[in-house]
N, C-alpha and C positions, 0 to 999 in steps of 0.2 A: 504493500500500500504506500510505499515512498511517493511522494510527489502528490498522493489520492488523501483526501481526508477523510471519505466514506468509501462504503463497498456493501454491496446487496450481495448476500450470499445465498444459492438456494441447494437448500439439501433433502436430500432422498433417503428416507430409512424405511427397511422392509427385512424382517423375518420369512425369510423366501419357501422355506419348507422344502429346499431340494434335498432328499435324502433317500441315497440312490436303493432301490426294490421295495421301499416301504411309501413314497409319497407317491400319490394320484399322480399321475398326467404332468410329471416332472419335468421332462424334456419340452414338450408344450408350451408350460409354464416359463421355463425358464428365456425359451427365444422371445415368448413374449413378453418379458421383462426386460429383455436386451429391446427388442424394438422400440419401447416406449420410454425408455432411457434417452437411445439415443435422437428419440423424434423431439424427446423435452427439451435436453441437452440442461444435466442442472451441473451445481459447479462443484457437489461434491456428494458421493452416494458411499450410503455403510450397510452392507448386506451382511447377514446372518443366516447360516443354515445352507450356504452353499457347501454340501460337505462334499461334494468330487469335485477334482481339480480339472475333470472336462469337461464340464458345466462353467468353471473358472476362465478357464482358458477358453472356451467357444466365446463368451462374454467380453472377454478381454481383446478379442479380432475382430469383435462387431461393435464395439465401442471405440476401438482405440481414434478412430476418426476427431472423437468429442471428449473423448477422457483417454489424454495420453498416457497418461499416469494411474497406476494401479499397486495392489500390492495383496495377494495371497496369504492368511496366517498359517502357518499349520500345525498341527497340536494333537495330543489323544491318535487312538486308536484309529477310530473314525476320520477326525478332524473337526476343528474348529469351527469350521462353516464362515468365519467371517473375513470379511473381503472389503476393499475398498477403492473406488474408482474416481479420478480427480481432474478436472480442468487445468490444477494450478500444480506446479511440482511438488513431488513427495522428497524431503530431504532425508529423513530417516525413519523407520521406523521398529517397532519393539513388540515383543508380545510379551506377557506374562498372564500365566496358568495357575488357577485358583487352589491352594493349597487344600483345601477341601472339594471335594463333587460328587456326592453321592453315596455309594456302593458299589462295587465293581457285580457284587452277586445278585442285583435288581437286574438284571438282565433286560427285562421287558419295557423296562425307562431308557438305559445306556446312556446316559448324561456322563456317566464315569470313565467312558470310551470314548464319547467325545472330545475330552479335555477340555472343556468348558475355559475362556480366558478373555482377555481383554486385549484388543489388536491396537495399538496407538501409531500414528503417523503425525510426521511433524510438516507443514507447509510453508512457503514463503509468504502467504497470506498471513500478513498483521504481525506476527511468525502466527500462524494458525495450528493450534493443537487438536488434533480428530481425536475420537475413540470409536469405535466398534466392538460392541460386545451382547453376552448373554449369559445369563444367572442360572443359576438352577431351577426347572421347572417345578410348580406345585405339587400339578396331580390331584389332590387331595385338600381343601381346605378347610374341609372340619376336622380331618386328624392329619395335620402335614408333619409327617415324618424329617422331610428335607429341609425345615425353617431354618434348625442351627447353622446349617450348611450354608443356606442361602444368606442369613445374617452376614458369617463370617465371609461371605465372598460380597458383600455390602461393602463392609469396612475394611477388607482390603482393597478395593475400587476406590472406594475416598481416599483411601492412605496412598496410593498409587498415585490417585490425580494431585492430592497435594505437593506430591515429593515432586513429581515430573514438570508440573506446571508451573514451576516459579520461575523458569525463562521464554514462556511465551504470553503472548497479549488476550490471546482469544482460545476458549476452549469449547470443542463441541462434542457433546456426548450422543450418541444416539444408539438404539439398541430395544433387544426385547429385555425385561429386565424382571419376568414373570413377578411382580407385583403390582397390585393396587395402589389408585395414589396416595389412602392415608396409611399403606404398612409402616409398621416399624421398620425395615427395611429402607424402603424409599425416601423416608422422612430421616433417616441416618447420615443416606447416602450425600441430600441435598442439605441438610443442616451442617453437615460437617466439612463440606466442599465449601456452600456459597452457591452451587449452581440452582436455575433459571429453570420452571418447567417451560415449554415454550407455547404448550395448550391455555397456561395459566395466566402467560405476559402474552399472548396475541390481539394486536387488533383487533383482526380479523378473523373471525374462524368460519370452515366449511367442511362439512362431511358428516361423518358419523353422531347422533347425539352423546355429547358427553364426549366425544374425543374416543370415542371406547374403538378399539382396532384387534378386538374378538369379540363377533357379535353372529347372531343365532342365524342370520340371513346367509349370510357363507357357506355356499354348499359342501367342501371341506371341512367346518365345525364341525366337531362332538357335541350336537345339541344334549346330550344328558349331561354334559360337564356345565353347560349355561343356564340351567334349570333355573339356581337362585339367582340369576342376574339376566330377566328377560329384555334390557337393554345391551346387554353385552358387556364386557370389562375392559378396562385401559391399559394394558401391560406395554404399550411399547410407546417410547417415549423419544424425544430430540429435548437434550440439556444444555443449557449452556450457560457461560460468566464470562465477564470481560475482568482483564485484568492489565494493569501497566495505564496507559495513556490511554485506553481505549471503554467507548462504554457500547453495547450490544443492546439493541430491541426486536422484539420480534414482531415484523411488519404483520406477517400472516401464517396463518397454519390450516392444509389440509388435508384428508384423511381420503383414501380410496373409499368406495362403498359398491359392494358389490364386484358383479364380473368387469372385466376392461374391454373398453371403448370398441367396439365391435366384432364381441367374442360370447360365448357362453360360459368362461369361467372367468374367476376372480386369478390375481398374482401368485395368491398363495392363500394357505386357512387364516394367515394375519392380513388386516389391512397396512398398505402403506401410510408412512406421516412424511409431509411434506412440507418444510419450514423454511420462511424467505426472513432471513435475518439481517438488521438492517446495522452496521459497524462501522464508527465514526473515531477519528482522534481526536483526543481533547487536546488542551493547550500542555495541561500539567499532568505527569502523573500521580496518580491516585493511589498506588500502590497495592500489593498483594490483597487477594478476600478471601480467608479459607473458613468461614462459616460465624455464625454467630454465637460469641459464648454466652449463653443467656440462659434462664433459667428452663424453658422450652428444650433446648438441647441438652441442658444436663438429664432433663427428663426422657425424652429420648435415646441417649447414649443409658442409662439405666436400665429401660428395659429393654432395651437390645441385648443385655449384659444378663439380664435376669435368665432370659428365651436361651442365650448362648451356654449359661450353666445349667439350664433344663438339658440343653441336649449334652453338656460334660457328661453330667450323672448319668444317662441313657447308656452313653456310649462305654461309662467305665462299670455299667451294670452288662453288657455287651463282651466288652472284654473281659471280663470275667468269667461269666458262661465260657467261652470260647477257649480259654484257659484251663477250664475242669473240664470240657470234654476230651480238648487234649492230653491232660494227664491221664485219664480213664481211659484214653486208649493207647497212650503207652503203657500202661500196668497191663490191659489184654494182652500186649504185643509179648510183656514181660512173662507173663503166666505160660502163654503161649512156648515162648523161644525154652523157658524150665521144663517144659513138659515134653517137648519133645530133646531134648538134650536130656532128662530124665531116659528116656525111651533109647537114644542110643548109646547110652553110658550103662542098658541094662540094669539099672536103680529101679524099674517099676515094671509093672507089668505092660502088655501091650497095651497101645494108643488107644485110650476108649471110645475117641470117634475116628470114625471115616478119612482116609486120609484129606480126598476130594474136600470131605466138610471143613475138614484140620486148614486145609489151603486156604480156601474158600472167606472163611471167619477170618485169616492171617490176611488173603488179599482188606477185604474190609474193615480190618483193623487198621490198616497204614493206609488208605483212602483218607479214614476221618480223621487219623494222625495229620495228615500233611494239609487237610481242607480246615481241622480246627488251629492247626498254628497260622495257619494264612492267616484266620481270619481274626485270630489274638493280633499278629502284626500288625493288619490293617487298623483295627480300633484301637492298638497302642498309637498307632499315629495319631489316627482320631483324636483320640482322647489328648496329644500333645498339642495339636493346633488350634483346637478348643479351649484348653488350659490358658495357650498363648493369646492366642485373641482376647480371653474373657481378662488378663492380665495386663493388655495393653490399655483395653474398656478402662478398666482400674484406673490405671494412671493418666488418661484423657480426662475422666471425672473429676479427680485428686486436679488436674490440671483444672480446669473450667473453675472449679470452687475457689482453688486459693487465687486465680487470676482473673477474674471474670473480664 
């Protein structure tokens, strides 16, 4: 922006649902995502959910026309899915992978294969800080198993933008971020940054009621998951703050509805958010804003702290279990390896079972050996990241009180 004292930004977010043998009419979907990219031509788009990179790469030949600049994360088993496509140059960018995500043994979620993370790219816009990301899914919101998880991948998203954002001007967040606008979650993530909902600071707004970008109309939805919410819900979001000399407003914001523009299906089961941000330099700078200490946010950071040691205990009542089935089945293993080393040391009499059975018991003996210490390891991690976060909470709170 040298020489510019403003600049209209317009950006593209979409949870695209490409996920290759499990999403509808993926391939479909996705050219028609490229088409209307490239017909709009915005100045900067953060996709999620593309998880093959030849869906990445077909996107990336049929844009590079309008968006020279690009950049693939890759992460997890699966991958990351997020992506991001740009008008203005990408000078660097970073990924970082949420220290929690899941289960590896929810199998029928796979959030845990994904590697679930946050994709940042830094631009020569204003310096312009992007993000690109996605949190761990609910599922579930009368009994959400994944909150702790999803907390903890909140507040390392805040902590992240704080740490990285202190040499850029403008920061844009966008992403599915599977919560509500009032979670604790969400309310963490924005309290403790400073960032802008851009539904909440718009002018203008157009599309969806409520801004909601999963709604019962989408032939793709899981209408029994919308049950309770027959307007739909708001889970994906464009964030932003200005920081340094510069101040951010958001001109306008809108929302796909429905299939696109002369087709029978929608982009994807989310609707797109489309935000024209309007970024101007001031005379002076203003200096750094990473959230407000106030008594709202010590509230906040509290119960976020509260939900993160619900899930400690879970987790170290978890490992535990997991721990006693593993020693129970080294003691079979132990009983076992005596009795027949009994048997050929001629100490006992013959083998009183079958050999076939003798095996058999021994194979499944060290199945749940080797399946119960997995899964001790995993939840000792658990239980270490959880500890750590709910320790940091601590010291953010200790912080906020004695310095308001």
């Amino acid at each position: 922006m040298e020489g510019d004292p403003t600049l209209r930004l317009r950006i593209f977010d979409l949870n695209c649902w490409a996920i290759r043998y499990l999403s509808k009419r993926r391939q479909e979907r996705v050219r028609l995502i490229g088409d209307t990219l490239r017909r709009e031509g915005f100045d900067l788009v953060l996709l999620q959910e593309v998880c093959s990179e030849q869906d990445y790469s077909d996107l990336k030949v049929k844009l590079a026309g309008c968006y020279p600049f690009s950049h693939y994360f890759r992460s997890g088993v699966i991958g990351s899915g997020l992506c991001v496509f740009s008008r203005f140059p990408i000078l660097d960018t970073l990924l970082y992978q949420y220290s929690l995500n899941g289960y590896p043994y929810m199998l029928q979620h796979g959030d845990w294969f994904c590697g679930k993370s946050v994709g940042i790219s830094v631009g020569v816009t204003a310096p312009l800080l992007s993000l690109s990301l996605q949190l761990h899914a609910e599922y579930c919101r009368e009994k959400d198993a994944y909150l702790p998880h999803r907390l903890v991948q909140a507040w390392e998203l805040a902590q992240f933008i704080r740490h990285t954002s202190k040499a850029a001007d403008v920061v844009v967040l966008g992403g599915d971020l599977n919560m509500h606008p009032e979670d604790v979650g969400i309310r963490l993530l924005r309290g403790w940054t400073g960032l802008r909902d851009a539904f909440a600071e718009a002018t203008r707004f157009e599309g969806c009621k409520n801004g909601c970008t999963l709604v019962p109309d989408n032939c793709f939805t899981d209408k029994s998951e919308l049950l309770p919410f027959p307007l739909g819900i708001r889970i994906d979001y464009i964030l932003y703050k200005a920081i340094s000399s510069f101040t951010v407003k958001c001109e306008e914001l809108k929302t796909t509805t429905g299939p696109a523009l002369g087709t029978d299906i929608p982009f994807s089961d989310h609707e797109a958010v489309m935000a024209t941000l309007h970024i101007q330099r001031q005379g002076q700078p203003v200096g750094a804003t990473h959230g407000t200490a106030d008594l709202a946010l010590v509230d906040v950071v509290t119960e976020a702290r509260t939900e993160v040691g619900v899930g400690l205990r879970a987790a170290q009542r978890q490992r535990y279990s997991s721990g006693r089935m593993a020693v129970l089945a080294l003691l079979l293993l132990l009983l076992q390896a005596a009795a027949a080393l009994g048997t050929l040391a001629g100490l006992g009499t013959e083998q009183p079972f079958p050999k076939l059975s003798f095996c058999l018991l021994a194979f499944l003996a060290l199945g749940v050996l080797a399946l119960a210490t997995g899964l001790h390891l995993f939840h000792t991690m658990e239980v270490k990241m959880l500890h750590g976060t709910e320790d940091q909470m601590w010291m953010a709170l200790r912080a906020l009180q004695e310095h308001p």
